[in-house]
C-alpha positions in Angstrom: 7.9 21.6 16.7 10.9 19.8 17.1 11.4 16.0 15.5 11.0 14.4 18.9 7.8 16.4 19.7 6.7 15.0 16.3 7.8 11.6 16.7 6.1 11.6 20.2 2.9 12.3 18.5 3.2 9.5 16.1 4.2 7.1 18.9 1.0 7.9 20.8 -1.1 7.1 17.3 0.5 3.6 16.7 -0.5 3.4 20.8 -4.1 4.5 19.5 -4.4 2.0 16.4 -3.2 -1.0 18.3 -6.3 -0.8 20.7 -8.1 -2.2 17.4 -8.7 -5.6 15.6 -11.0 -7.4 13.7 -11.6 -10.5 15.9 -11.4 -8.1 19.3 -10.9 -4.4 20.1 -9.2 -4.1 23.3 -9.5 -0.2 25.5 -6.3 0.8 26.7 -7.3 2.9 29.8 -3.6 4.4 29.2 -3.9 5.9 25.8 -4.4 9.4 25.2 -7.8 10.9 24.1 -9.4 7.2 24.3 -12.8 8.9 25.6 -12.9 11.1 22.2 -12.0 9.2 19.7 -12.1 5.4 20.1 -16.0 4.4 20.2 -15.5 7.0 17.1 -13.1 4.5 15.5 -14.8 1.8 15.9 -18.0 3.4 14.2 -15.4 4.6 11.5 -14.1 1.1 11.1 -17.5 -0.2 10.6 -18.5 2.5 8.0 -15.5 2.5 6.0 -17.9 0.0 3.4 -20.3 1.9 3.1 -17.8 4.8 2.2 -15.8 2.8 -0.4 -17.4 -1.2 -0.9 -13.7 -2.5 -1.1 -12.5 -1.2 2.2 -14.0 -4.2 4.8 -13.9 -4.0 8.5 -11.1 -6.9 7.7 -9.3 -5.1 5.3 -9.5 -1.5 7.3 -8.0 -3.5 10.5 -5.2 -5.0 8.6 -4.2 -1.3 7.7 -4.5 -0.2 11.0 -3.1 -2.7 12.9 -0.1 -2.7 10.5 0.4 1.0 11.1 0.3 0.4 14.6 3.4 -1.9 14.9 4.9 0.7 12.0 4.9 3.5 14.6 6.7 2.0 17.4 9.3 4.2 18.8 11.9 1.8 17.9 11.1 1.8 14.1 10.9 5.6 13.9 14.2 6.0 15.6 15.9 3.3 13.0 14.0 5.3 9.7 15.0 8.1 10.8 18.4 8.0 12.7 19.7 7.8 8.9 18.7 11.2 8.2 20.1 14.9 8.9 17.1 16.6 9.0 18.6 19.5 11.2 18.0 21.9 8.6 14.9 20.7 7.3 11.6 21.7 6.9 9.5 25.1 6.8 7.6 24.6 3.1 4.6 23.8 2.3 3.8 20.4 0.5 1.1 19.1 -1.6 -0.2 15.8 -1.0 -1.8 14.0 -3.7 -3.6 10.7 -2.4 -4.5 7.3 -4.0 -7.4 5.6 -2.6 -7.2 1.9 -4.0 -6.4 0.4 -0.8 -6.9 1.7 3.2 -4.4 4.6 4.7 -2.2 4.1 1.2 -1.3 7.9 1.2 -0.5 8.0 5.0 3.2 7.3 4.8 3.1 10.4 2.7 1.4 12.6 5.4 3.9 10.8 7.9 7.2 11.7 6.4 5.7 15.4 5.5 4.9 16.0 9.1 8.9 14.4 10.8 10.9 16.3 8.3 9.4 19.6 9.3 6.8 20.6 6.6 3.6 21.7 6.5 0.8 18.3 4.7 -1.3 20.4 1.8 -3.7 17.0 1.7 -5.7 16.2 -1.5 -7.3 13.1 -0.7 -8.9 10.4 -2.9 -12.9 10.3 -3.6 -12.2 7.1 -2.2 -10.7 7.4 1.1 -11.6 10.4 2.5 -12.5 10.1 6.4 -10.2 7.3 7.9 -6.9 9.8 7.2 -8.4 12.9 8.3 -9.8 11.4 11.5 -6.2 10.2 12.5 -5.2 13.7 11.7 -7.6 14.6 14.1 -6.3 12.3 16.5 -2.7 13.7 16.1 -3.8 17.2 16.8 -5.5 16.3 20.0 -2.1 14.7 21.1 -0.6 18.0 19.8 -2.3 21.0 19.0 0.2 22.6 16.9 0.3 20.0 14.1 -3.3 21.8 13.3 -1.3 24.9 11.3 0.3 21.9 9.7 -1.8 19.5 8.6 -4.7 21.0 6.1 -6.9 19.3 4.1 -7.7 20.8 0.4 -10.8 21.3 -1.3 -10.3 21.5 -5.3 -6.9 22.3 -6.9 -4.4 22.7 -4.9 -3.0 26.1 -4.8 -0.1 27.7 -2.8 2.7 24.6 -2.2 6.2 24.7 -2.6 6.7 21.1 -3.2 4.6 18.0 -4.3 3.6 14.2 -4.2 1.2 13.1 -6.3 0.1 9.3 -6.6 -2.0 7.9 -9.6 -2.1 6.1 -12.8 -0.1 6.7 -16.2 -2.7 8.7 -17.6 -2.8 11.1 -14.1 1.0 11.1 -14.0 1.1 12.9 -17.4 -1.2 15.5 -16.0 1.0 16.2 -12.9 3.8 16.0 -14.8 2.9 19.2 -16.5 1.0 21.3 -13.9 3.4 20.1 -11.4 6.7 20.7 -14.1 7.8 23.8 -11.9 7.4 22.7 -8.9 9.8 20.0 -7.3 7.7 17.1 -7.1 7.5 13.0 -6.8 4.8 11.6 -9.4 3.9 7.8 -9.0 3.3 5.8 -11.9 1.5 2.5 -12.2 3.5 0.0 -10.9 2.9 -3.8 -10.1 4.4 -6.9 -8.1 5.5 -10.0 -9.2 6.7 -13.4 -7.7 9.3 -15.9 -9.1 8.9 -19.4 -8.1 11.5 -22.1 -8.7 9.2 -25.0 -8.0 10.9 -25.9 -5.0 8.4 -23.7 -2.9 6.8 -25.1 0.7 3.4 -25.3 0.8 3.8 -22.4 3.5 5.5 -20.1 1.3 2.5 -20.7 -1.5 -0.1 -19.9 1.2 2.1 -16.6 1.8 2.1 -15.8 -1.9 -1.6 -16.2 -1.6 -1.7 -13.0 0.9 0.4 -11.4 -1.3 -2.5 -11.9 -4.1 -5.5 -11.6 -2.1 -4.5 -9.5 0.2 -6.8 -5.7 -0.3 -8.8 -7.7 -3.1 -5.3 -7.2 -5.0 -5.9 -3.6 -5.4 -2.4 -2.3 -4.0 0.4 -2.3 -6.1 2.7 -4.3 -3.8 0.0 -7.7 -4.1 0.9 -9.5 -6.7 -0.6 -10.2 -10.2 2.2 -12.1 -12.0 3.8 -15.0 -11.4 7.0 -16.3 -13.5 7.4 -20.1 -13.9 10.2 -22.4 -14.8 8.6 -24.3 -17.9 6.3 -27.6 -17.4 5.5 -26.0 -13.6 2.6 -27.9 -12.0 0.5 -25.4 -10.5 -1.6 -27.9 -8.0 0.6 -27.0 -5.3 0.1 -23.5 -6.1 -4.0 -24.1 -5.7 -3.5 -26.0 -2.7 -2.3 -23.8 -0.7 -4.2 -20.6 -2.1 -7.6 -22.5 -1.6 -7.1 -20.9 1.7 -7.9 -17.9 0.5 -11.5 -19.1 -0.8 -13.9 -17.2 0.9 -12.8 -14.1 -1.1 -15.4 -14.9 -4.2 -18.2 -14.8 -1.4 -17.3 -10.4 -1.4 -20.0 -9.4 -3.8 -17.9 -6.8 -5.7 -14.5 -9.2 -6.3 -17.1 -12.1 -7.2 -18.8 -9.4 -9.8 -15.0 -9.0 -11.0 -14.1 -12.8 -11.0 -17.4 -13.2 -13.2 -16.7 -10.7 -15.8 -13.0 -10.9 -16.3 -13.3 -14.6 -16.8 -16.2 -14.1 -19.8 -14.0 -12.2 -21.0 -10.9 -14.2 -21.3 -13.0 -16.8 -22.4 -15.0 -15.1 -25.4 -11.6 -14.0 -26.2 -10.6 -17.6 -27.0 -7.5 -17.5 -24.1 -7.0 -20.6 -22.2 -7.2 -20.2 -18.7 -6.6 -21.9 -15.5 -9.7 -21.5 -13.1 -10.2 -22.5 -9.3 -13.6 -20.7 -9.1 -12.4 -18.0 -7.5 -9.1 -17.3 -9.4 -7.8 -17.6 -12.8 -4.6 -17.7 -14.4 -3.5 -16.1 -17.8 -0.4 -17.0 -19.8 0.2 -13.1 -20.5 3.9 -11.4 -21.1 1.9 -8.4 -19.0 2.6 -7.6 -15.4 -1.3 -6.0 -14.5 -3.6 -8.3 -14.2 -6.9 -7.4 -13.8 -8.9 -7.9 -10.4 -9.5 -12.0 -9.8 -7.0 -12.6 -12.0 -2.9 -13.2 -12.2 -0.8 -13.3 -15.5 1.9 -15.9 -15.6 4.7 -16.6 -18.1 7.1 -19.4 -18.2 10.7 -19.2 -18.3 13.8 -21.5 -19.3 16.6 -19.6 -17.5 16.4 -17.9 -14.3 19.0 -15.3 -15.1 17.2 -14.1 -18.1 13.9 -13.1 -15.7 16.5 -11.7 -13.8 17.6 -9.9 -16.3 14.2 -8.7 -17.9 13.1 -7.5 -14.4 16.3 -5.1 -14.6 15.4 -3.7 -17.5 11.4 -3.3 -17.0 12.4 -1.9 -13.0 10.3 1.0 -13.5 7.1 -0.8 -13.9 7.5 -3.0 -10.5 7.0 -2.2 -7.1 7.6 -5.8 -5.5 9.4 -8.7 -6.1 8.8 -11.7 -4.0 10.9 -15.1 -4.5 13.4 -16.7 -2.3 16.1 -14.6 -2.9 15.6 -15.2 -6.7 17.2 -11.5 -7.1 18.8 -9.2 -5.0 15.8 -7.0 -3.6 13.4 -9.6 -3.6 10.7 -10.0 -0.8 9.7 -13.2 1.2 6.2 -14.7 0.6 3.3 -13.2 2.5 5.2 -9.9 3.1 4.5 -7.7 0.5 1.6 -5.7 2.5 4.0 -5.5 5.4 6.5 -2.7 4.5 8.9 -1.1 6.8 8.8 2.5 7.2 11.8 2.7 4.8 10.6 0.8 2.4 9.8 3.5 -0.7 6.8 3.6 -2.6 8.8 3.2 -6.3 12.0 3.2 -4.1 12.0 6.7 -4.2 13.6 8.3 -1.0 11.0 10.2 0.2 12.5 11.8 3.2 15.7 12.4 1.3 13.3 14.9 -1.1 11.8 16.4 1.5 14.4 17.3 3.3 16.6 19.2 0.7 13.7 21.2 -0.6 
């Protein structure tokens, strides 16, 4: 298959996903394979809690409407117009999934799949239909990704290449069974915001996304927050008292009552909304319901911690507080070319 035959596929999935939406699915009599697979989707969508309790009808759309506008032709073209991938492709590559939050290992299975390769998928406990029913979807619009997408049962076993995705503890493991094999292995990793206290009340309600966004599972929503010193956090409850309806979710209220004991039979001093608290903690992962948040005196000093302590953040949102950082409310919004741990995917793949 050629990269345009592969690109044309992807094209006619985003065409696929954008038929759906949590307030109103809309049938486009022009999209490919409608009469197979979308009353399946919407069954899917509705299932996906029973499947894994975190992943909400709300929460599915989000994903899938976000990959939707991801895989316009346009955005494809400008990801990959930067790349030589003439010689490319021809291995097999091992796909190691997370599961903490919709679709997260699609990107993955994406770039795989445009630089030529063949997708060995290992997908999480925790997401395992919505991915291999787009799959599905990609080999109706074009058969011959079937020799090139497979899904693996148990340890994966004749790859040239891998990505794996989990915690610390996991990465140690890949790390070694992986150590002859070229390879990208994710870390934890965790987003942060810096507010100056000069913040609209717009931009707050956009950090709340950022927060509540997933449940705060993902590591691009954000679970620390860095102050100047004396900051008065009203503003910042005003505006996230949008996001109140979260502690009415059975399994983040279950986490928003048990992390809080906690904190409190510990002796910390918290501050508490009733669906939130806050931690003074020098940490950057915060535990669900919860965000840590440390004071500083001088800006260029958090600059210059967040330099140093790079490899344990995946986001950092502010208004323009360093050179990389995000906007508010656009953390679960990233381009095609932005990198999970700003590693260069495509770049890998394509000199294996």
């Amino acid at each position: 298959m050629t990269l345009t035959e592969t690109k044309n596929a992807f094209i006619q999935l985003g065409k696929f996903l954008s038929q759906f939406a949590l307030d109103a699915n809309h049938k486009n009599p022009e999209v490919l394979h409608n009469e197979e697979f979308y009353d399946r989707f919407i069954a899917l969508i509705a299932l996906s809690r029973s499947h894994n309790g975190w992943y909400t009808e709300e929460q599915v759309c989000f994903s899938v409407n976000s990959w939707a506008e991801a895989l316009a032709a346009e955005n494809l073209d400008k990801w990959l117009d930067a790349y030589d991938l003439s010689d490319s492709g021809g291995k097999t590559v091992g796909l190691i999934l997370a599961g903490n939050i919709p679709l997260v290992g699609f990107h993955d299975l994406l770039s795989v799949l445009v630089t030529g390769h063949t997708a060995l998928v290992k997908t999480s406990s925790n997401d395992q239909h919505l991915l291999p029913f787009l799959a599905k979807y990609l080999i109706a619009v074009e058969p011959r990704m079937k020799e090139r997408i497979i899904f693996a049962e148990g340890r994966l076993e004749n790859f040239d290449a891998v990505i794996a995705t989990g915690s610390n503890n996991t990465a140690r493991y890949f790390e070694y069974y992986f150590k002859g094999k070229p390879s990208i292995i994710r870390k934890n990793r965790n987003s942060l915001a810096v507010l100056t206290g000069n913040e609209t009340h717009e931009e707050l309600v956009g950090l709340g996304e950022d927060i509540f966004r997933y449940f705060g599972l993902g590591c691009r929503n954000v679970s620390k927050l860095f102050v100047p010193k004396d900051y008065d956090f009203k503003g910042f409850f005003e505006a996230i008292y949008t996001y109140k309806d979260v502690i009415f979710y059975e399994k983040y209220a279950n986490n928003y009552d048990y992390n809080k004991a906690v904190f409190l039979m510990s002796n910390f001093k918290l501050l508490d909304n009733e669906f939130l608290t806050l931690k003074e903690d020098n940490g950057y992962a915060s535990p669900i319901s919860s965000v840590f948040y440390e004071f500083y005196d001088d800006i260029n000093e958090v600059r210059q911690r967040l330099e140093a302590e790079h490899e344990q953040i995946q986001c950092i949102v502010g208004n323009n507080v360093t050179a990389n950082s995000i906007a508010f409310g656009q953390t679960q919004k990233p381009a095609l070319w932005d990198y999970a741990d700003n590693v260069d995917t495509i770049t890998f793949l394509s000199k294996i």
